[in-house]
N, C-alpha and C positions, 0 to 999 in steps of 0.2 A: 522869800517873797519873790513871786514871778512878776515880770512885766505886767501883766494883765490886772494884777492883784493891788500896786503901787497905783497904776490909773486907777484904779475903782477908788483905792484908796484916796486919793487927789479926789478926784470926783463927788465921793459921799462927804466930803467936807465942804464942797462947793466952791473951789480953789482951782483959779487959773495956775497955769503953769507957774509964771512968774511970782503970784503970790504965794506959793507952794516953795518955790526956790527960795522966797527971802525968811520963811518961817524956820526951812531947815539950814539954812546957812548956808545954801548953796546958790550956781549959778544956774540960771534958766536950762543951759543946755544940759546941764546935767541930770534935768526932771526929764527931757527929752532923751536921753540916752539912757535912763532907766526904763522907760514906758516903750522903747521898744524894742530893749534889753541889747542893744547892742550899737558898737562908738567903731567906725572905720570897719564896719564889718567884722570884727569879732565881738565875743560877749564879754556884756557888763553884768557884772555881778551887785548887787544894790549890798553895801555894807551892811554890817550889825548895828552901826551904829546911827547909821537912818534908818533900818529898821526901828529900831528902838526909839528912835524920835516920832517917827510916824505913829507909833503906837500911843506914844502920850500926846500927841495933839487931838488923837481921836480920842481920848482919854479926857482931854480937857484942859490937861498943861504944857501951857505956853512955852514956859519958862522954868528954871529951877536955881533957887539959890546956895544951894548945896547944905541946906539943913533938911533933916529927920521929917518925912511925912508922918503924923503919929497914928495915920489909921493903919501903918504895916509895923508898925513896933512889937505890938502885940504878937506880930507873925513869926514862925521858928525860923530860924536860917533855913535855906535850902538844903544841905548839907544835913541839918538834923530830921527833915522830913523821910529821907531815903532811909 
């Protein structure tokens, strides 16, 4: 995910910075040094792991309690798709 992609992504959700920080666990400055992908003049790399959180709030989920979604149970492992 590029800088430009993370703002859009804030953006189409309709999320201030700081509201954006407390959905992902983070702190404000940290949305600011993703969106313009770089902290004391080198670059930031946005984790897989807010990747992956950003994806499911535009998905719709908040939160997760670490049980079984059942609409992907159905689904094959990754691993047997290939």
């Amino acid at each position: 995910m590029r800088p430009e992609q993370f703002k859009a992504w804030r953006r189409s959700l309709g999320l201030k910075q700081k509201e954006a920080a407390e959905y992902l666990g983070l702190k404000k400055r940290m949305i600011q040094y993703y969106e313009k992908g770089k902290r004391d003049g080198r670059p930031v790399e946005i984790p897989k792991s807010v990747r992956l959180a950003c994806f499911a709030l535009k998905q719709g989920v908040a939160d997760y309690n670490g049980e079984r979604i059942l609409a992907f149970e159905a689904e094959p492992a990754l691993s047997e798709k290939k």
